[in-house]
Backbone as ProteinMPNN parsed JSONL, in Angstrom:
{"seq_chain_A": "XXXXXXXXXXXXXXXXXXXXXXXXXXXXXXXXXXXXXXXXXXXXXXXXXXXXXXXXXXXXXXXXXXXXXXXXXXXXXXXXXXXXXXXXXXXXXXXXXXXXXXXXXXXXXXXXXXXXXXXXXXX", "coords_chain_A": {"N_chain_A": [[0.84, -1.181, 0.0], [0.261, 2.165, -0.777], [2.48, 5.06, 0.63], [1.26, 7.705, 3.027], [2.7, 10.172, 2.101], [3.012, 9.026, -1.069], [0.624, 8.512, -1.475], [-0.924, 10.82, -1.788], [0.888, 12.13, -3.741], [0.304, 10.926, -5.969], [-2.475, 11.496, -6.232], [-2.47, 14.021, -6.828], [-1.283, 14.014, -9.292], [-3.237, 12.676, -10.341], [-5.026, 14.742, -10.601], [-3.674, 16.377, -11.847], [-4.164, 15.157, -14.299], [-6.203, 14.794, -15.084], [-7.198, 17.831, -15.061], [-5.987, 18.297, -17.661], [-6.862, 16.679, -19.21], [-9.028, 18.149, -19.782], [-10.936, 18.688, -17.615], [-11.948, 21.702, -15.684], [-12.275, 21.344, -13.292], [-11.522, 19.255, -10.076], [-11.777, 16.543, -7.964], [-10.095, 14.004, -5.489], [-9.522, 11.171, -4.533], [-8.08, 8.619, -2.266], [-7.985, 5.228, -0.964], [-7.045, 2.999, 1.145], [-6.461, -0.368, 2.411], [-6.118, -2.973, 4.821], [-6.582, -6.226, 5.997], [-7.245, -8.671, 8.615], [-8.205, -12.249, 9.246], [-9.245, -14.218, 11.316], [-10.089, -18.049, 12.472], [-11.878, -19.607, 14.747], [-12.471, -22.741, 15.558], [-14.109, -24.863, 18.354], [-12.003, -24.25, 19.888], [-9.928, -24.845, 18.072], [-7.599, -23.841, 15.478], [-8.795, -23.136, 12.653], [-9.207, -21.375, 10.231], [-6.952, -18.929, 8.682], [-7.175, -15.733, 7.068], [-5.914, -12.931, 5.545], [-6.177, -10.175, 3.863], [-5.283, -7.255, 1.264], [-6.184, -4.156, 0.163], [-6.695, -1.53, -2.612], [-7.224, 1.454, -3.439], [-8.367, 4.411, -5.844], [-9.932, 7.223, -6.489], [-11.49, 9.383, -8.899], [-13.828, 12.721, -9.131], [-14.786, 14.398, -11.32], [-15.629, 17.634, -13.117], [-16.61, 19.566, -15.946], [-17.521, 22.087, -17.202], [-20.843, 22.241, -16.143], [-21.27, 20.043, -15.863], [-20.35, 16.504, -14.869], [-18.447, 13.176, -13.805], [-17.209, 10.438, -12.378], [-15.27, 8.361, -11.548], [-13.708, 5.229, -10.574], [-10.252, 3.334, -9.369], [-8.518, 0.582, -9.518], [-6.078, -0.43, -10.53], [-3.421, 0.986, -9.727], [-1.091, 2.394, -11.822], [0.861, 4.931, -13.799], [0.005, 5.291, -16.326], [-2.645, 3.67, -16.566], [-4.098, 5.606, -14.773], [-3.441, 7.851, -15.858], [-5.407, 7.199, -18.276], [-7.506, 6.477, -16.749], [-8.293, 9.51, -16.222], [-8.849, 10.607, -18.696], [-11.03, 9.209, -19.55], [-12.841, 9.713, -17.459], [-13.186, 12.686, -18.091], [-14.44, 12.606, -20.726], [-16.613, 11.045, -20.105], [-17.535, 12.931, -18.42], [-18.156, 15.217, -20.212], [-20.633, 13.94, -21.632], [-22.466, 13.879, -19.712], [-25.525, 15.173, -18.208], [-26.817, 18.071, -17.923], [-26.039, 19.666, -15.009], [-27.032, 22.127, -12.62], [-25.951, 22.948, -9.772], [-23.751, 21.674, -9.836], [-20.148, 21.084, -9.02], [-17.272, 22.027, -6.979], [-17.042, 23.135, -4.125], [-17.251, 26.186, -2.742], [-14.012, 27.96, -1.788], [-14.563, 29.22, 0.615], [-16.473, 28.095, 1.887], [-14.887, 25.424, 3.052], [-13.418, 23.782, 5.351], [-11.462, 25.199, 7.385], [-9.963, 25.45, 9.864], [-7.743, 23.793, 12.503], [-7.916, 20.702, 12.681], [-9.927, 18.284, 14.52], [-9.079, 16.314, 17.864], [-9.822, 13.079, 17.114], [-9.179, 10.701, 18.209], [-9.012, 8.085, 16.996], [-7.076, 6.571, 16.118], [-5.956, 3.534, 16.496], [-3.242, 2.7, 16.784], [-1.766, 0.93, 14.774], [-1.486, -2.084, 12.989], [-3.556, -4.762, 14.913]], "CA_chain_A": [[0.0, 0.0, 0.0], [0.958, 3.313, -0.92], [2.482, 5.742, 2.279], [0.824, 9.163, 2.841], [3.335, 10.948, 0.746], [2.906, 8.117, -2.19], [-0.997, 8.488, -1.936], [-0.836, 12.63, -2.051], [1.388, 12.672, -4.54], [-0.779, 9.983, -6.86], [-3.745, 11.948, -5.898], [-1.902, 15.398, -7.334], [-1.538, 13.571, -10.633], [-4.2, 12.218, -10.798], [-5.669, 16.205, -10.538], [-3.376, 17.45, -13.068], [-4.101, 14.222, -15.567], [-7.931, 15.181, -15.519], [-7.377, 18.877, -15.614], [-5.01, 18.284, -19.025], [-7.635, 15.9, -20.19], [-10.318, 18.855, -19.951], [-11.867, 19.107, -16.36], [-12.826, 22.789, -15.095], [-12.249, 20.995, -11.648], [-11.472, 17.71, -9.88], [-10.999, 16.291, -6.483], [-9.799, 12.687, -5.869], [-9.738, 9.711, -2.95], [-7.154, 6.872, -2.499], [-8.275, 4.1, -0.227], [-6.219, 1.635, 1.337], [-6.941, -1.325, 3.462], [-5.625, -4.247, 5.45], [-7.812, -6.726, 7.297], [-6.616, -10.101, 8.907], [-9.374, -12.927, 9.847], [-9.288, -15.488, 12.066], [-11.451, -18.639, 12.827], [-11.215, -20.541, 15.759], [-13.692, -23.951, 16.247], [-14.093, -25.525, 19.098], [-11.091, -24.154, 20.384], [-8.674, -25.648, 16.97], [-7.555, -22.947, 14.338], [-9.874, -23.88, 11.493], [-8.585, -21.049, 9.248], [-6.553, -17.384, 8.359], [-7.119, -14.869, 5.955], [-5.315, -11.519, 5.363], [-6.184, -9.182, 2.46], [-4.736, -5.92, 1.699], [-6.95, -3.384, -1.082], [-6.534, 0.177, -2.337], [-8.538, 2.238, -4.772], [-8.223, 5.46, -6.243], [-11.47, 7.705, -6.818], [-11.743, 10.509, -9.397], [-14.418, 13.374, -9.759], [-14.345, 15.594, -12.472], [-16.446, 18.72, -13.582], [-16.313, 20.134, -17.412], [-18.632, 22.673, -17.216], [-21.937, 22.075, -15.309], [-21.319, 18.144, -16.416], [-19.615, 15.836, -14.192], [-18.783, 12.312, -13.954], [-16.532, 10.009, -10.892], [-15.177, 6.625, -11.678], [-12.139, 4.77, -9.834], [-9.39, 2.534, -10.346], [-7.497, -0.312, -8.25], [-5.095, -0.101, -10.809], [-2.281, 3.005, -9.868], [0.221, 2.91, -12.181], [0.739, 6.201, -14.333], [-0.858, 4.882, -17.63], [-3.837, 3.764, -16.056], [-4.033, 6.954, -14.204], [-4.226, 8.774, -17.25], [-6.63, 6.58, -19.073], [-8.872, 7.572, -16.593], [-8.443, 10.898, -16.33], [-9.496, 10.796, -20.076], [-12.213, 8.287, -19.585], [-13.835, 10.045, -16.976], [-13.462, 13.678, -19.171], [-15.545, 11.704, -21.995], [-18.415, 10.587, -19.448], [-18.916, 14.035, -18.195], [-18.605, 15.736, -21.785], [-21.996, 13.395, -22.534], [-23.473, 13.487, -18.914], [-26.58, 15.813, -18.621], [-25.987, 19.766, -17.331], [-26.603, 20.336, -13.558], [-26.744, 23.816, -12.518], [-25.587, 22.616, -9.091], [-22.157, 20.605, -9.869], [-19.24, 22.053, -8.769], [-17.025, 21.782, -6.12], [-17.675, 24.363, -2.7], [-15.945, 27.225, -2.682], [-12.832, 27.913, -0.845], [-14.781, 29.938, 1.825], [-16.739, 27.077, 2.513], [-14.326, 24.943, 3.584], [-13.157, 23.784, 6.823], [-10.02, 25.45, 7.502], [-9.158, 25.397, 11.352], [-7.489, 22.767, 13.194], [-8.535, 19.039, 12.662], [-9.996, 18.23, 16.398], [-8.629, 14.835, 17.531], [-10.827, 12.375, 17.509], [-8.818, 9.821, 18.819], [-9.199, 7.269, 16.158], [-5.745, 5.976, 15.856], [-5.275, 2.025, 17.351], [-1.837, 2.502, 16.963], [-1.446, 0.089, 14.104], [-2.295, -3.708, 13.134], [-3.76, -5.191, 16.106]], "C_chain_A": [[0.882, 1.241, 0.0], [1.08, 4.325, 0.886], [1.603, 7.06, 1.459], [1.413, 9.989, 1.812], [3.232, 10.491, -0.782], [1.757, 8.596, -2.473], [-1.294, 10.254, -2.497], [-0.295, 12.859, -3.359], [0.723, 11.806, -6.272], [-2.08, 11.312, -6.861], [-3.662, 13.541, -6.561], [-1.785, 14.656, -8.935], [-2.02, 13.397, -11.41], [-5.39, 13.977, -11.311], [-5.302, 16.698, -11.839], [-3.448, 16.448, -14.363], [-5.385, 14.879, -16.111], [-8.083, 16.888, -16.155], [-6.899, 19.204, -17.275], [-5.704, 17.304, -19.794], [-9.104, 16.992, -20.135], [-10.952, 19.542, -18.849], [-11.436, 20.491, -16.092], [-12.251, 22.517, -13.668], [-12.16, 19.483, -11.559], [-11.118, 17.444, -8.675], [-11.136, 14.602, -6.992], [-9.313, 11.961, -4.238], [-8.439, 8.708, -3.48], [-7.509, 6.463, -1.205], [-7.431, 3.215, 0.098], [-6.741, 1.174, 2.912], [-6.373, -2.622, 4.062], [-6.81, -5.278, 6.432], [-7.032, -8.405, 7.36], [-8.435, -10.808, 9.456], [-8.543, -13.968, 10.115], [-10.114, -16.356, 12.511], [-11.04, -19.369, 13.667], [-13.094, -21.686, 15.71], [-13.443, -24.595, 17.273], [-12.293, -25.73, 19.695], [-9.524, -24.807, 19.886], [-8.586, -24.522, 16.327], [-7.906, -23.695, 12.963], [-9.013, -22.669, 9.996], [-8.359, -19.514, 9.534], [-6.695, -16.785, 7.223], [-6.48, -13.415, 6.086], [-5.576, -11.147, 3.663], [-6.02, -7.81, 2.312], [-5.876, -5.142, 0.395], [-6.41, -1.814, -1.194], [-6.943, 0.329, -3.7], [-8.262, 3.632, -4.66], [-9.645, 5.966, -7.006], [-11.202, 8.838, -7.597], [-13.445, 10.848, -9.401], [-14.273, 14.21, -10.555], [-15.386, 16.629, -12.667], [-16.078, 19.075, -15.334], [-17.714, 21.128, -17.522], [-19.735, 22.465, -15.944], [-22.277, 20.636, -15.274], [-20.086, 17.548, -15.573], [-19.722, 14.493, -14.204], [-17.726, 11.647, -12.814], [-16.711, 8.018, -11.562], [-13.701, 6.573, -10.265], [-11.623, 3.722, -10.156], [-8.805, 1.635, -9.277], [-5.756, -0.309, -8.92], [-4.115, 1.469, -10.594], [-1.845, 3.237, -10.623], [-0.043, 3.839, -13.513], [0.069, 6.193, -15.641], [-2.59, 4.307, -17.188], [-4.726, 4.379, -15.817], [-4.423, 8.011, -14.941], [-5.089, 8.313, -17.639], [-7.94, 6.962, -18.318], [-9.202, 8.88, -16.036], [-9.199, 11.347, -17.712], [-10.822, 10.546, -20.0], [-13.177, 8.829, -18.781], [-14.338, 11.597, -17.801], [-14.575, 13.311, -20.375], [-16.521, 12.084, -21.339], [-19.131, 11.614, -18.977], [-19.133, 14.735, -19.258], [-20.235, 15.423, -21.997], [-23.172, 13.048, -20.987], [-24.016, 14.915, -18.929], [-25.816, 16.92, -17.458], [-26.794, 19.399, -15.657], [-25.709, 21.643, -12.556], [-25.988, 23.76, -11.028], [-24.465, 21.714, -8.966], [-21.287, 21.256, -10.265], [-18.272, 21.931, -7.508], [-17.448, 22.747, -5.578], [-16.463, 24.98, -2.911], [-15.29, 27.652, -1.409], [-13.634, 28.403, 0.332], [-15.93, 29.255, 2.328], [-16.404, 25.776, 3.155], [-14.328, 24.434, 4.659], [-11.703, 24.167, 6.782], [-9.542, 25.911, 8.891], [-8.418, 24.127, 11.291], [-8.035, 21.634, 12.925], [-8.541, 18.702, 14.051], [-9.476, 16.51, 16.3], [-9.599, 14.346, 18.13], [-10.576, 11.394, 17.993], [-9.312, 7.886, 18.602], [-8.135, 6.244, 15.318], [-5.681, 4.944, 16.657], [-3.915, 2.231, 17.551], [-1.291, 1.034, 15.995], [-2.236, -1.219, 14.122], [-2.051, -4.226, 14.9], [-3.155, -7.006, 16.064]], "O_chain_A": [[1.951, 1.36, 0.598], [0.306, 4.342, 1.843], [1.359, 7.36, 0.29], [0.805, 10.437, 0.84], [3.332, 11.328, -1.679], [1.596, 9.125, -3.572], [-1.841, 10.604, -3.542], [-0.844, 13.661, -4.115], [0.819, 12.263, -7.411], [-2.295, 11.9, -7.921], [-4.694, 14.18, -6.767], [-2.593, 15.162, -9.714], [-1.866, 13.588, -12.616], [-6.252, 14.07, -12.185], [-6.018, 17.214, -12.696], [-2.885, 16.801, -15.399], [-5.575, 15.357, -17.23], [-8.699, 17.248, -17.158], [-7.344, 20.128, -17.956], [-5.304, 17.017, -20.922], [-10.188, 16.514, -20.471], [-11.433, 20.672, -18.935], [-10.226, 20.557, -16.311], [-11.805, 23.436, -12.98], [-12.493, 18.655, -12.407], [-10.155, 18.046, -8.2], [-11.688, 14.048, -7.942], [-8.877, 12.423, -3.184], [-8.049, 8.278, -4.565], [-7.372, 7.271, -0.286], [-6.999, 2.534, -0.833], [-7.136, 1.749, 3.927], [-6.242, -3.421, 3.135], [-7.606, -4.949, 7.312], [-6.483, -9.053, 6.47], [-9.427, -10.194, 9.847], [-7.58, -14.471, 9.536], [-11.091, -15.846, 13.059], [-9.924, -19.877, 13.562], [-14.282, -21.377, 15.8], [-12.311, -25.077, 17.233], [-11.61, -26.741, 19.861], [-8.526, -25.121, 20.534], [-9.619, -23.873, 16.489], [-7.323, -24.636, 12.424], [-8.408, -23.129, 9.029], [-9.089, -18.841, 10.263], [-6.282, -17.396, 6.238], [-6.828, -12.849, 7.123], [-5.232, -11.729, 2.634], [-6.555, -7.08, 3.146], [-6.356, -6.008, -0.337], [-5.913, -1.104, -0.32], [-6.979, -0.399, -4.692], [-7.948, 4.116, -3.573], [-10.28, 5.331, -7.848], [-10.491, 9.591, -6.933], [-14.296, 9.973, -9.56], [-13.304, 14.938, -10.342], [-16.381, 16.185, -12.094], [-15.012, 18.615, -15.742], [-18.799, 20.72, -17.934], [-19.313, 22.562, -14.792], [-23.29, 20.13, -14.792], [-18.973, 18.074, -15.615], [-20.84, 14.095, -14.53], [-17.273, 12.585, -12.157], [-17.526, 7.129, -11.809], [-13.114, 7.359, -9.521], [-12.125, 3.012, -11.027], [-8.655, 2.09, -8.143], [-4.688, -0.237, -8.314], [-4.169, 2.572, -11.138], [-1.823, 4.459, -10.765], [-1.004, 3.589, -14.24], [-0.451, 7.252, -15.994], [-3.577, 4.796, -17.739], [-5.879, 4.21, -16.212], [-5.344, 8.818, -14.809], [-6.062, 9.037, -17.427], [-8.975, 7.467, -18.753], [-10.256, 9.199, -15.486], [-9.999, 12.28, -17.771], [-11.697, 11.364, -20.281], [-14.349, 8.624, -19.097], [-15.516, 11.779, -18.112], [-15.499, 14.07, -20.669], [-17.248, 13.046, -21.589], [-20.352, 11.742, -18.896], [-20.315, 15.01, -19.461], [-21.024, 16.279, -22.399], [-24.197, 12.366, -20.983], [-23.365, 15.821, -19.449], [-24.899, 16.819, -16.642], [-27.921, 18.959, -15.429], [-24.595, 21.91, -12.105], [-25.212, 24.714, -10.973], [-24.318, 21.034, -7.95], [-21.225, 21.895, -11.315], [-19.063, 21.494, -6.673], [-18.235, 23.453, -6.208], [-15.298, 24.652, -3.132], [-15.802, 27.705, -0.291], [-13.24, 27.799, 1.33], [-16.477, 29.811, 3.281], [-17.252, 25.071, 3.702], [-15.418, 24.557, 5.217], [-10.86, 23.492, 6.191], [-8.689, 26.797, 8.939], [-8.398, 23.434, 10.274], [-9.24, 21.861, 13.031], [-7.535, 18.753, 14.76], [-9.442, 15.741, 15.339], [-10.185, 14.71, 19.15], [-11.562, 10.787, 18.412], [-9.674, 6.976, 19.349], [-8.285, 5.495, 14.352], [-5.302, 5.271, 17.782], [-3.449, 1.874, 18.632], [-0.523, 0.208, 16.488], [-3.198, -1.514, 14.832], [-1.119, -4.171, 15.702], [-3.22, -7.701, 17.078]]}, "name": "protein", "num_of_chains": 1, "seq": "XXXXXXXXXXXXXXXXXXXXXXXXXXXXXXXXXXXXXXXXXXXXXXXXXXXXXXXXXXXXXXXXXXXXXXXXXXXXXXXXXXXXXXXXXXXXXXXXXXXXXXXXXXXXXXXXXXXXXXXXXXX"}
């Protein structure tokens, strides 16, 4: 899985692939995940699983037309393809006078309060 700096800097790419394929505007998600399972029967280990995932989300704007796919694939050809691919879908998706991202002065721009949502790693 990609680190913080890996995923940011994917996620900046991914911004300036879409804007150079057309978009007006674009924000974008990367996902990553780890999960372990364990089964216990009758007090025997019956079975383990571990699976790791990560996904990358584009939205785009082109006007008042927008469209939002995502990808599991990262790597930089991909990346582009759908930066293109999603440019297409909003080109031919229908106008809404309401699509757009929020403007800067709607934001949240204080402090991030802690919410105290950190385990401290795999358990």
């Amino acid at each position: 899985m990609l680190t913080v700096a890996e995923a940011q800097a994917r996620l900046s790419d991914l911004i300036a692939s879409a804007r150079k394929a057309g978009a007006d505007a674009a924000d974008a998600i990367y996902v990553g995940g780890a999960a372990t399972e364990v089964q216990v029967r009758l007090g025997a280990l019956e079975d383990v699983q571990r699976s790791e995932g990560e996904e990358i989300g584009l939205r785009l704007f082109v006007g008042k037309r927008s469209a939002s796919v995502s990808s599991s694939d990262l790597s930089d050809a991909a990346l582009d393809a759908l930066a293109v691919r999603a440019a297409a879908m909003a080109r031919e998706a229908p106008k809404d006078d309401y699509a757009g991202l929020a403007p800067e002065d709607r934001l949240f721009a204080g402090p991030l309060p802690d919410l105290d949502m950190d385990d401290g790693g795999e358990a």
